[in-house]
C-alpha positions as CSV (number, residue, x, y, z in Angstrom):
1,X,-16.2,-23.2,-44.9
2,X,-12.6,-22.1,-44.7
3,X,-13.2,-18.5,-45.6
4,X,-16.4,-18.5,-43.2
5,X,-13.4,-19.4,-40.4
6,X,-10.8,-16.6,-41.7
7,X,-13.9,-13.9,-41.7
8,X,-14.4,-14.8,-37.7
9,X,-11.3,-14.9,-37.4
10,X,-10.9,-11.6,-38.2
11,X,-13.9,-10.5,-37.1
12,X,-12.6,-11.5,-33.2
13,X,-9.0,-9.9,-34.0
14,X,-10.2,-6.5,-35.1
15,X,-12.6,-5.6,-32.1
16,X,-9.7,-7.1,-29.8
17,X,-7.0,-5.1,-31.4
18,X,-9.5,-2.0,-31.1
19,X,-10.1,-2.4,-27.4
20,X,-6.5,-2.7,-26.6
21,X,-5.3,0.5,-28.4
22,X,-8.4,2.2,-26.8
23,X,-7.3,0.9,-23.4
24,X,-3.4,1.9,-24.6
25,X,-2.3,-1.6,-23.1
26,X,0.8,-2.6,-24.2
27,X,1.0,-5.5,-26.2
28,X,2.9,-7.5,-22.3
29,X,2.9,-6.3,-19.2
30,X,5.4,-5.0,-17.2
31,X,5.4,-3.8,-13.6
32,X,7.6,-1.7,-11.3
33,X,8.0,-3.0,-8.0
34,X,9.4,-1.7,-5.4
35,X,10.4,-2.7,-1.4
36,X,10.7,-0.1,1.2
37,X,9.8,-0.5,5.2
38,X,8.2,1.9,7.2
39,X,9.3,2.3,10.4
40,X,7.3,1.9,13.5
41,X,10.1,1.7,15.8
42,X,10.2,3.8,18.9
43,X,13.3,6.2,17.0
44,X,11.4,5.9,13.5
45,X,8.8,8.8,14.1
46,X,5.2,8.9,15.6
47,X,2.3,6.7,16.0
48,X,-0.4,8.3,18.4
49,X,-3.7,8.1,18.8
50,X,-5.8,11.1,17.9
51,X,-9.2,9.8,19.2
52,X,-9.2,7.2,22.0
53,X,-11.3,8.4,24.7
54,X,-12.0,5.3,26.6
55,X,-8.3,4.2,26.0
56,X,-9.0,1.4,24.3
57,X,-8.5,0.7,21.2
58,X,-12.2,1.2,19.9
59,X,-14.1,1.2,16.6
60,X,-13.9,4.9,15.2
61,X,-10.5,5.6,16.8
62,X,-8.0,7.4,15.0
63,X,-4.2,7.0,14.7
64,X,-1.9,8.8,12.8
65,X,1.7,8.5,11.8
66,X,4.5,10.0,10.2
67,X,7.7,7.4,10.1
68,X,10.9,7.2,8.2
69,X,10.4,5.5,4.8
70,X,13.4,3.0,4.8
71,X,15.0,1.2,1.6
72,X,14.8,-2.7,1.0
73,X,17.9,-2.8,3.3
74,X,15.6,-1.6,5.8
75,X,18.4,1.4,7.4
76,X,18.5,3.8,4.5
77,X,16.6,6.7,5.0
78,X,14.5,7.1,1.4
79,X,11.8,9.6,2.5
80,X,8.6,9.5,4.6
81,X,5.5,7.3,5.7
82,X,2.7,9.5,6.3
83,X,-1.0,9.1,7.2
84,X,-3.9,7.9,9.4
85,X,-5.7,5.0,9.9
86,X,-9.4,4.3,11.4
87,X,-9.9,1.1,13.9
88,X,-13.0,-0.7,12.3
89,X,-12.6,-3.8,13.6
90,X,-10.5,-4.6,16.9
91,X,-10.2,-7.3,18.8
92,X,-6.9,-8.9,19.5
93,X,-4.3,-8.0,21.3
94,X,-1.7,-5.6,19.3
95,X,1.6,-3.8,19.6
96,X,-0.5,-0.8,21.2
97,X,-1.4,-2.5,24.3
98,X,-4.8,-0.8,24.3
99,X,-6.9,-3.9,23.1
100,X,-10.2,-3.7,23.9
101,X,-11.2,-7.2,26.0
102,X,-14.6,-6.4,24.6
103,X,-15.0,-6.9,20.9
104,X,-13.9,-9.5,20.1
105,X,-15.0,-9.3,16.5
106,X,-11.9,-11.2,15.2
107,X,-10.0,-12.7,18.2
108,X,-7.1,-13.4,16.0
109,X,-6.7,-9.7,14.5
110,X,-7.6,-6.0,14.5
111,X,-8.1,-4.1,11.5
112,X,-8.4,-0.3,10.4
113,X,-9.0,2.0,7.4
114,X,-5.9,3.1,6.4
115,X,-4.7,5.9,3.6
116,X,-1.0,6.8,3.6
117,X,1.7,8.6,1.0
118,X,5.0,7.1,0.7
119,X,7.2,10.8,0.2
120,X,10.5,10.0,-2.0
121,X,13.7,12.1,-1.2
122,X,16.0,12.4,-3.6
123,X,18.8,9.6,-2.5
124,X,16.0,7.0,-3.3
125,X,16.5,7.7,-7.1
126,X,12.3,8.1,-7.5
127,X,11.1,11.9,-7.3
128,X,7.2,12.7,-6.3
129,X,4.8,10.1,-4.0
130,X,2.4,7.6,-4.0
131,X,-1.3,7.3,-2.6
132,X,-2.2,3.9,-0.7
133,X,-5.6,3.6,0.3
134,X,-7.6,0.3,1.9
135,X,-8.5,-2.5,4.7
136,X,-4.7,-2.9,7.0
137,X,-5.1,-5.8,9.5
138,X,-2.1,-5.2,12.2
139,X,-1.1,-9.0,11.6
140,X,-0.2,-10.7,8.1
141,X,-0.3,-9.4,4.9
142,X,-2.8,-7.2,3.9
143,X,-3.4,-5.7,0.2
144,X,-4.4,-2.0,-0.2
145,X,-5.0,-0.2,-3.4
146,X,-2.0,2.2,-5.5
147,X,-4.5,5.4,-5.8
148,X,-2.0,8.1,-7.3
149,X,1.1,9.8,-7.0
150,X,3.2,12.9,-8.2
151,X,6.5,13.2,-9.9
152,X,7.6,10.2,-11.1
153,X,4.4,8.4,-10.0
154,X,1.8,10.5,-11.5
155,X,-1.1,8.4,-12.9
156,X,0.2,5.5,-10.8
157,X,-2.2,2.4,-10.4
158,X,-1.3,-0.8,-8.8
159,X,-1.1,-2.4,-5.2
160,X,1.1,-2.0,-1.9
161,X,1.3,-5.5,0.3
162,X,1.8,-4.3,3.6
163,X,3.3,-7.0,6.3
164,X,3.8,-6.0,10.0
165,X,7.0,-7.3,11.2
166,X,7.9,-7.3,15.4
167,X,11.4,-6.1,16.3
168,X,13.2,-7.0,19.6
169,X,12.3,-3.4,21.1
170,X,8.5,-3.9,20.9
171,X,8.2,-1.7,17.7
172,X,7.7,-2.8,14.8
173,X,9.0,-2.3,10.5
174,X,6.1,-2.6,7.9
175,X,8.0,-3.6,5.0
176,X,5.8,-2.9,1.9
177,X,5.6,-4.3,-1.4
178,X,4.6,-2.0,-4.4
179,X,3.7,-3.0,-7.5
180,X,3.0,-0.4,-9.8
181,X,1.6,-0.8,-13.0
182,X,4.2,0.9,-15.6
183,X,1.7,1.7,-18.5
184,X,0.8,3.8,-15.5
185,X,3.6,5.9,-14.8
186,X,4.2,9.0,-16.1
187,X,8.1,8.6,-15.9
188,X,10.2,4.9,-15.4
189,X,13.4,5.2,-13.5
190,X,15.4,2.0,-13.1
């Protein structure tokens, strides 16, 4: 009986084992994670609309951006915040004063398609970008999806939490949390 044990034993190991060096996972995890903000203040760079006929804020509208890509102190200048977004689901009011009274879909939030690349310059220690992709509500926390990235993020997989946060001059600082898988990346930088 206890050989019979030792046998499945090994039997579970083996194929386990296998699978893991066919994945290349490393034996524990470990992630990179990073804080930056993107700034949406007035002074931080653009957000306009690119399709709003009615001047509302409408499903299918378009917005676009280009903002400074701040540090974790949230005034360091590390690179750029660049990309668009599609309104899929408005309804509440917003920092663009544009709501539209109605669709009220989700009274409590609006929410658009986003994809993005966070562009590193040189003082921020990283070299290259990363590739964000997924659902953005414009209040609370939303999760979007690590796609890619170049330089020192090439292959990079993981997931960007994105939190809108009000300033005193009507703008706003999206500070975003990345965690990047590092059996992803093609280079580690501490």
């Amino acid at each position: 009986m206890l050989k019979n044990l030792t046998v499945k034993k090994t039997l579970f190991s083996l194929p386990a084992v296998l699978l893991l060096s066919a994945l290349n996972l490393p034996a524990h995890a470990h992630n990179l994670t990073l804080v930056t903000f993107a700034d949406g203040r007035a002074d931080g760079g653009i957000r306009q609309g690119a399709n709003n006929e009615d001047g509302m804020d409408s499903p299918g509208d378009v917005f676009v951006f280009d903002q400074k890509l701040l540090a974790e102190d949230a005034e360091t200048v590390i690179g750029r915040n660049s990309g668009y977004c599609i309104r899929t689901d408005p309804g509440a009011l917003d920092y663009s004063g544009t709501d539209h009274p109605t669709l009220p879909d989700d009274p409590d939030n609006n929410y658009g398609q986003c994809n993005w690349t966070l562009s590193f310059y040189e003082n921020s220690g990283y070299n290259g970008s990363i590739v964000v992709s997924g659902r953005e509500a414009d209040l609370g926390t939303s999760e979007v999806t690590i796609t890619g990235g170049t330089g020192d993020f090439i292959g990079a997989r993981g997931v960007l939490a994105t939190t809108p946060i009000p300033q005193a001059d009507n703008g706003v600082l999206f500070r975003q949390e990345l965690t990047i898988i590092k059996r992803h990346l093609h280079k580690y930088k501490h």
